[in-house]
C-alpha positions in Angstrom: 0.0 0.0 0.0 2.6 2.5 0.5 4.4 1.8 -3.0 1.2 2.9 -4.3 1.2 6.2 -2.0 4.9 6.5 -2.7 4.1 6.4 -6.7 1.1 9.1 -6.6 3.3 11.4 -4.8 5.9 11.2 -7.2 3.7 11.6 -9.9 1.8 14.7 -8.4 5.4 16.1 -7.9 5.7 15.6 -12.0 2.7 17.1 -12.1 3.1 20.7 -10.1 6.6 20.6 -12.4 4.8 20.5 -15.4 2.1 22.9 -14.0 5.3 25.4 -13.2 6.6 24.6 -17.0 3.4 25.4 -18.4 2.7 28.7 -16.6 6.3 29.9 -18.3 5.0 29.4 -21.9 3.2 32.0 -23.5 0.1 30.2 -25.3 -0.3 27.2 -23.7 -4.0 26.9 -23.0 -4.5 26.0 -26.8 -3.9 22.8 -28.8 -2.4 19.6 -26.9 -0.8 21.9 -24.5 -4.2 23.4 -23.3 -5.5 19.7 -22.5 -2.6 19.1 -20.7 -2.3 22.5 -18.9 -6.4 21.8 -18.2 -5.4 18.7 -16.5 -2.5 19.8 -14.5 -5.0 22.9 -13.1 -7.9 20.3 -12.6 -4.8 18.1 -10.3 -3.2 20.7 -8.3 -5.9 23.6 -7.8 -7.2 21.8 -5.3 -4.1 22.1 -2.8 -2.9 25.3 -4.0 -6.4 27.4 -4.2 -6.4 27.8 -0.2 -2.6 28.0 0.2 -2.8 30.9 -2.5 -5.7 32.4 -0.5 -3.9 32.5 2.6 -0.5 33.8 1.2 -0.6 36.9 -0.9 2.1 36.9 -3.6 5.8 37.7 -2.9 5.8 41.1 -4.5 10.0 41.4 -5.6 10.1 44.3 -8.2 6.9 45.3 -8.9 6.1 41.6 -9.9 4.1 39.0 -8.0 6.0 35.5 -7.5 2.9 32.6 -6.6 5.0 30.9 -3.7 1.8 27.9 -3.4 3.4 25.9 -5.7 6.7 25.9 -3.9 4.7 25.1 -0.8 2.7 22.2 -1.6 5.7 20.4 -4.0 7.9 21.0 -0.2 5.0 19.6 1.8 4.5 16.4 -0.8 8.1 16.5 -1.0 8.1 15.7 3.1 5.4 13.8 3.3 7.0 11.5 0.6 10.1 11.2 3.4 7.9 10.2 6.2 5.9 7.7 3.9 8.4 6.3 1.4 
């Protein structure tokens, strides 16, 4: 049973990489990239909508850096040491 917890937490790290990849490329929510950029939000929105509610933006320069992502992939991260 924990293989199988071990192997979803790895792959919902993947996922919140290719989440951050996808947030970098400018047109992205068309075409095969949309699907997958769809599916990524649909995956990780869930865990990062209250942290992003609950922590404004790092404002550095006048620009706003979304530090949820950083926060969940270091929680899974963790909880992967405890579990796996």
């Amino acid at each position: 049973m924990s293989s199988l917890l071990c192997l979803v937490l790895e792959l919902y790290v993947l996922v919140l990489f290719v989440r951050i990849a996808l947030s970098w490329i400018p047109g992205s929510t068309e075409g095969f990239l949309g699907k997958v950029s769809s599916v990524t939000f649909t995956l990780t929105e869930p865990l990062l909508a209250p942290i992003r509610s609950a922590l404004p933006p790092i404002r550095v320069g006048g620009m706003g850096f979304d530090v949820s992502v950083i926060i969940v992939m270091v929680g899974v991260i963790i909880l992967q040491g405890f579990v796996c």
